[in-house]
N, C-alpha and C positions, 0 to 999 in steps of 0.2 A: 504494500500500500504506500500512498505517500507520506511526508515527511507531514507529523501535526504536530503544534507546538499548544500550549493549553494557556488561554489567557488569564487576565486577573482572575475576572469569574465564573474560570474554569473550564469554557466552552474551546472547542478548535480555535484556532489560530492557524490562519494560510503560511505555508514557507514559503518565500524567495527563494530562487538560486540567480546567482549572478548570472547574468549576458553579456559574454567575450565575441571576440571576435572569432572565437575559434571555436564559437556552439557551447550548451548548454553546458555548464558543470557538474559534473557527478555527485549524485545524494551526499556523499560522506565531504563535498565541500558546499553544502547549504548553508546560506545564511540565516542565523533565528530572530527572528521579530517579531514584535508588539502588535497591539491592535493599533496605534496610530503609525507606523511605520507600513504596517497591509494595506491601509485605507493612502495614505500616501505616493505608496509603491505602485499602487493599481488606477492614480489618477493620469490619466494618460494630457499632460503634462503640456507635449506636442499638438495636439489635437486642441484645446483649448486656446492654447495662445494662436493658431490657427485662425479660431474661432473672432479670439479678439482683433486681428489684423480684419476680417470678413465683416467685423460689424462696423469696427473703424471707415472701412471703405467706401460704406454702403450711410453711412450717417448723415443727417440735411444739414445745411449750412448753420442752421440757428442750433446744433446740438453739440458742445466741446468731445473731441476726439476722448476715450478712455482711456485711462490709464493701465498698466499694468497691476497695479496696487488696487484699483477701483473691480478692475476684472472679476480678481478674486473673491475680494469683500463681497461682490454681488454671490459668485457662486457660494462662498460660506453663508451668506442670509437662504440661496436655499437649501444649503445641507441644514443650518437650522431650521427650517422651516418643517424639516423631513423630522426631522429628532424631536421637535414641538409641535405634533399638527393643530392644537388647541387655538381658536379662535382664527382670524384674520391676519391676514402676512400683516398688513399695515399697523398691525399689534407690536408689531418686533419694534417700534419706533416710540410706541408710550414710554413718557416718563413720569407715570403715577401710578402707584400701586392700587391696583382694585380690590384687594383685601384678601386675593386669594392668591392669587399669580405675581410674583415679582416685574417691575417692568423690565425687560430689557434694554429701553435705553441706546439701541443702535448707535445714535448719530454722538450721542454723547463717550460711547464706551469707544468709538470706532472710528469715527470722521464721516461714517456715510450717511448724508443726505437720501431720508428718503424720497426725493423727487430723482436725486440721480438714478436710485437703484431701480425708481418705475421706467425711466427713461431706458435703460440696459436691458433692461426686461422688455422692452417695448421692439426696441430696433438688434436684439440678442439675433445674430448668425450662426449656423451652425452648419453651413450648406457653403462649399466655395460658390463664387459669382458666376455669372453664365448661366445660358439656356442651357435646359437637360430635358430631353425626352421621360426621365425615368420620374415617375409618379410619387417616388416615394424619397426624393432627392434631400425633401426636409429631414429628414428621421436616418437617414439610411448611414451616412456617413457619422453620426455617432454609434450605431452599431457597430460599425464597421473597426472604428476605435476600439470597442469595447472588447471584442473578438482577437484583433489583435494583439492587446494590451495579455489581456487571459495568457493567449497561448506563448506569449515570449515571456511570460512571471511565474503561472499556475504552477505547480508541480504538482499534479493534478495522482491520486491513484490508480490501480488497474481495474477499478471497476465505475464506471459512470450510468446516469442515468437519464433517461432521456422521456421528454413532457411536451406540455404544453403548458400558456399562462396567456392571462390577456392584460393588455393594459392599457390605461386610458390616457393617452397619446391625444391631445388635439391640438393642431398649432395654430398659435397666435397671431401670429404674425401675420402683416396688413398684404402683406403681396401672397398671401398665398388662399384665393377666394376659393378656390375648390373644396376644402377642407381635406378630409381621411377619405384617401383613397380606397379602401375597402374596409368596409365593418366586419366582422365576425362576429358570431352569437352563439353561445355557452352558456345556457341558463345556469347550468349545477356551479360555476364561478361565482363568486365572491365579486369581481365585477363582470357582469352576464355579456355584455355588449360592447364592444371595443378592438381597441387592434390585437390580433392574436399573433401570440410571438412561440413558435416549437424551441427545446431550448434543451439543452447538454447541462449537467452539474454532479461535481466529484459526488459518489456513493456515499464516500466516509464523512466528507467537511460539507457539504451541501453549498460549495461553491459554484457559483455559477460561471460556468466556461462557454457557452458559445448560445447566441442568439440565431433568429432567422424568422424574418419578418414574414408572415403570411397574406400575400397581394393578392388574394382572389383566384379560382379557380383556373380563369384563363390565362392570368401571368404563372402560377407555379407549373402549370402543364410544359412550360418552354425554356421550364429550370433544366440543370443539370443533369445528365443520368437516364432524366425521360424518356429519352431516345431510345432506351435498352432496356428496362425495367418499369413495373407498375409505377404508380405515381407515389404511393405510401413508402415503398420499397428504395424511390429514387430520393425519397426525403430522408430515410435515415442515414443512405452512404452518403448524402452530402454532411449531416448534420456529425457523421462520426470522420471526415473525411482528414481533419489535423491530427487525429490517432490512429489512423491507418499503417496497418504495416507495426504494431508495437503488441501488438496479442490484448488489448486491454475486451473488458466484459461491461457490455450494455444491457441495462436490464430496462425493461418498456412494459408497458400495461398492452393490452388488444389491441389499441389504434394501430402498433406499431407491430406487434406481432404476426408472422408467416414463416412459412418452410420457407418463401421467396426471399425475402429479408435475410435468415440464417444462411442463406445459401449464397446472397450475394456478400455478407461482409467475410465468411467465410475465402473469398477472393483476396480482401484483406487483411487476412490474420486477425480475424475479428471477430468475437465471440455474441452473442444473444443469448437472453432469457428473459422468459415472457409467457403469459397464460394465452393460448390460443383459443379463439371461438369457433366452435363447431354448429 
């Protein structure tokens, strides 16, 4: 299995292994780290300041360019956001206590204005500039981060498991009047209706290693693999397709379950298990 480190309280903790230029390092030179070092490790760094240059770009005249310092500030209002979902973002900016909740005080603790932070939120990129045929060009390219980020940090064990999840993706943003390109619907979800994402994460640590956005029936039929294989079939060699070749075990509920399936990652030294439907 892979390397797990036990945090404060107790729970897994993801290992690092360093990234050389001469490919991954072997287990017995991993590095051990904390929960603020995993959560830092795994912020893909590159991508964001990307991000900041894209919105920069794109900004009107009457809005001052962002800074780097401001970038951030803004992304930590919403990792707070995520750690406090209690009441309204514009909450994080009280400076009076309401008798139950401490204020936080943002502008005072931090320097950010919250007009700036709506403004960041308002004209936020996450999408290089230019036309793109691809529908889903707002979302996509943070996956795409995210995916990558995984697979050059995880050190992921030899058994993963593979799902599904939905999530409630809507973008904001003034130029993008289409809205979500395809809904999905999963009543038995937690959220029923939304973008459905199929998704890879370590058996042991319940780390999530690889996404794959779901475009609707007629964009996934021209995915990968389709060409040779059922459609369900062609979705899990894609979704196991960065463990290919290493013997690892995917264990899947019936969606994903078939002799087809076994038989195709069996090509890859690639194991399955799963309840089949008769």
């Amino acid at each position: 299995m892979g390397n797990i480190a036990k945090g404060c309280d107790g729970m897994p903790v993801c290992v690092m292994l360093k990234q050389e230029s001469g490919g991954r390092e072997q287990v017995s030179d991993a590095v051990w780290h904390d929960e603020e070092a995993c959560f830092n490790h795994m912020m893909h760094i590159d991508f964001w300041m990307d991000c900041l240059q894209w919105t920069n770009d794109s900004l009107p005249d009457n809005v001052a360019a962002f800074s780097e310092h401001e970038h951030w500030m803004c992304l930590g209002v919403l990792y707070a956001r995520t750690l406090h979902p209690i009441g309204r973002i514009k909450d994080l900016w009280r400076t009076r206590d309401d008798g139950f909740v401490p204020p936080f005080r943002m502008r005072e603790r931090f320097g950010l204005a919250r007009d700036r932070f709506i403004d960041w939120e308002r004209y936020l990129k996450i999408w290089p500039p230019g036309d793109s045929d691809n529908k889903w060009k707002y979302i996509q390219p943070l996956v795409d981060a995210f995916n990558a980020l995984r697979r050059k940090f995880v050190d992921q064990g030899t058994e993963v498991v593979i799902d599904e999840s939905m999530g409630k993706w809507i973008p904001f943003f003034e130029n993008t009047p289409e809205g979500v390109p395809h809904l999905s619907k999963i009543i038995r979800k937690p959220q029923g209706i939304g973008v459905e994402y199929k998704n890879v994460a370590d058996a042991q640590t319940g780390i999530m290693l690889f996404l794959e956005i779901q475009e609707g029936k007629e964009a996934m039929a021209g995915k990968r693999y389709c060409d040779r294989y059922p459609k369900s079939v062609a979705l899990t060699l894609r979704m196991m397709e960065f463990l290919h070749g290493r013997g690892h075990v995917v264990h899947g509920d019936s969606a994903f379950a078939s002799v087809a399936t076994c038989t195709a990652l069996l090509e890859h030294s690639t194991y399955f298990s799963g309840l089949l439907k008769t």
